[in-house]
Residue, then its C-alpha position, 0 to 999 in steps of 0.5 A: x500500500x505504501x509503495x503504491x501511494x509513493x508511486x502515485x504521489x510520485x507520478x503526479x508531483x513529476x507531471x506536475x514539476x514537468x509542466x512548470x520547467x519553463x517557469x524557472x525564473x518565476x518568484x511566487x509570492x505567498x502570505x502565510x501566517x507565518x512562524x512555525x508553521x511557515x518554517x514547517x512548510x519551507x522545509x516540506x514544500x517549498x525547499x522541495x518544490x524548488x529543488x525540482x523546478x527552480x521556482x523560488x518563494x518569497x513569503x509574507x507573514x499576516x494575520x487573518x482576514x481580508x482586508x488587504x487582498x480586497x485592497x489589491x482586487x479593487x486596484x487591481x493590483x494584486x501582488x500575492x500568488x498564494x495565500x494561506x487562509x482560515x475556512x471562514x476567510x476561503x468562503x467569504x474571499x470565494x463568494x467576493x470574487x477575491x480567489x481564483x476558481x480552482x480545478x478539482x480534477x487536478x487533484x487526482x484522488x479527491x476521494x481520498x481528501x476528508x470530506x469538506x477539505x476542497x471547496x471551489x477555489x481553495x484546497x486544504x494543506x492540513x488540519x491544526x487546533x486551538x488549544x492552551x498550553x501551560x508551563x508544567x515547570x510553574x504549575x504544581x496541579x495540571x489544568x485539563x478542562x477549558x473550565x480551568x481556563x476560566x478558574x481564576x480561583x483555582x489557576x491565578x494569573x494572566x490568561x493569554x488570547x488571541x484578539x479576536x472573539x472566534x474560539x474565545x466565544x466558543x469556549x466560554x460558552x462551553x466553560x459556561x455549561x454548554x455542551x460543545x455539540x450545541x455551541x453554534x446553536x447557542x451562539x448563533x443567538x442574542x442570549x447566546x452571544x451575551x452569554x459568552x461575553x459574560x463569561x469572558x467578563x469573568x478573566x477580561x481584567x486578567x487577559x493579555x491579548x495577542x494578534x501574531x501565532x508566534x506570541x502566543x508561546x513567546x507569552x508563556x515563555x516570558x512568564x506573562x501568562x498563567x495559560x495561553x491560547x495558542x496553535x497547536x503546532x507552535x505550542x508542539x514546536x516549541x516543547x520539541x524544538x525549543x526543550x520548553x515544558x509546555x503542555x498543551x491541554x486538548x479539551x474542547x479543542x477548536x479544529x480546522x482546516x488551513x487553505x491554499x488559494x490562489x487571489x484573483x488577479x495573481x501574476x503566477x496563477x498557473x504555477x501557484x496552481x501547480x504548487x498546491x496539486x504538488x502540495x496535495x500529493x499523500x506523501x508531500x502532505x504527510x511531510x508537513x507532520x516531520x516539522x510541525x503537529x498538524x495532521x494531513x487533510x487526505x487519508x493516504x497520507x495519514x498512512x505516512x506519517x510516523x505513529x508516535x507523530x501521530x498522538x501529537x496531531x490534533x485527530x489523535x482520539x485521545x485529543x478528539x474527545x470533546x473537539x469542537x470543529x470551527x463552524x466556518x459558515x457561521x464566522x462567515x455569516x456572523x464575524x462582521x458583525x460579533x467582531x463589532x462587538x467584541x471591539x467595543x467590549x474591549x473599550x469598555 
């Protein structure tokens, strides 16, 4: 089976590179999140892709959200070829004509991709989770609920968060008694959101916000915070690289997928385009797991990844048992607005 699905991959990355030879000189442009992650995909991607075709990166690091990629499409000047986005930003930027369409077919295998992980204009490169982590070196009793987040009692100290109400708001609904099945259906209401934010009343004075992935374990490692919200990866990626004694606590982990797509306008959208179907390939997409713990979006590479990785991965069925898959459509339909709110909260 193995040999079979590096065969496959094989065949499919060749044509892919063999299509792209006479692009040699071109530089994609890609925006990612940036850190960790970033690091992770030069060594599993990038440096491969390079290596087999001459094409270079130049990357780009960015938070989230929009704003700038419809700045370029309304001047028409678009000046990214690749862009690492969340789920709720791929539906939005896909409805609003800010991505590319993208040819499924070029994919192969789509059946062997987990459901939900290829849409019209973006194609998933992994699975990753928001959790939070604690220094196991400074708490003498281990936090290992979302509840423990929220006991300021039983846990003193600073909270770290990310500047945004998503996972937060799902969170605190959850702390609050909320089974994490109903969480968008409870949200999804006035009473729902004021609840959440009621609970976040409870911490705000002892939040330290962050807007950038790389603070998140930068926060603990500075003493700053008690817990933090973090990234999965960068959490996994400092305890192993950087010897850190941070653990991270999966109860009521919040999952998603991360996307390629290619913006509207791109001056390199053939080879963008070729880089995510070499991307996609099992065994370049069970690669990313060697530098990073995020979990592959096909099965025929889960198959690849090396099984003392996998409890590290966010899929893993110790870490999957109250998870909380992010509701993509409802941040798409409801950020504008919740995000409004959640800028006045802080204010006041």
């Amino acid at each position: 089976m193995r040999t079979h699905i590096k065969a496959q991959s094989a065949a499919l990355a060749l044509f892919a590179f063999a299509t792209i030879s006479t692009h040699a000189a071109e530089t994609l442009s890609v925006v990612t999140f940036g850190g960790a992650y970033e690091a992770a995909a030069k060594k599993a991607w990038f440096e491969p892709f390079t290596q087999a075709t001459g094409v270079n990166f130049s990357t780009e690091s960015y938070d989230g959200g929009l704003a700038k990629l419809s700045a370029m499409e309304q001047a028409k000047n678009t000046t990214w070829d690749l862009i690492d986005l969340e789920t709720n930003d791929a539906i939005t930027a896909c409805d609003e004509g800010l991505l590319q369409k993208f040819d499924k077919k070029s994919l192969g295998k789509t059946s062997d991709f987990i459901p939900g992980s290829i849409s019209d204009c973006a194609v998933a490169s992994m699975v990753w989770s928001t959790v939070y982590a604690y220094d196991a070196s400074k708490l003498k009793t281990a936090p290992t609920t979302v509840n423990d987040f929220f006991d300021l009692q039983k846990f003193p100290g600073k909270r770290g968060l990310r500047k945004s109400p998503k996972v937060s708001m799902e969170w605190a609904l959850i702390a609050d008694g909320v089974d994490p099945k109903d969480v968008y259906k409870v949200l999804g209401t006035p009473a729902g959101v004021d609840r959440a934010f009621k609970k976040l009343d409870t911490i705000k004075k002892n939040i330290v916000w962050w807007e950038s992935g790389a603070q998140a374990p930068q926060l603990l490692a500075d003493g700053a915070v008690v817990m933090v919200q973090a990234y999965n990866g960068r959490i996994d990626d400092a305890a192993k690289k950087d010897n850190k004694p941070f653990k991270a606590v999966w109860d009521a982990q919040v999952y998603d997928f991360e996307w390629w797509a290619i913006p509207t306008g791109a001056k390199h959208a053939d080879t963008a385009a070729k880089f995510i179907v070499s991307q996609a390939q099992p065994k370049a997409s069970a690669d990313l797991s060697k530098y990073i713990a995020y979990a592959p979006p096909r099965k025929d590479a889960v198959a690849l990844v090396d099984k003392q990785r996998l409890a590290d991965m966010p899929t893993a069925p110790d870490n999957f048992k109250r998870a909380v898959q992010i509701n993509a459509n409802f941040w798409a339909d409801n950020a504008d607005q919740i995000n409004k709110r959640f800028q006045v909260w802080l204010t006041q």
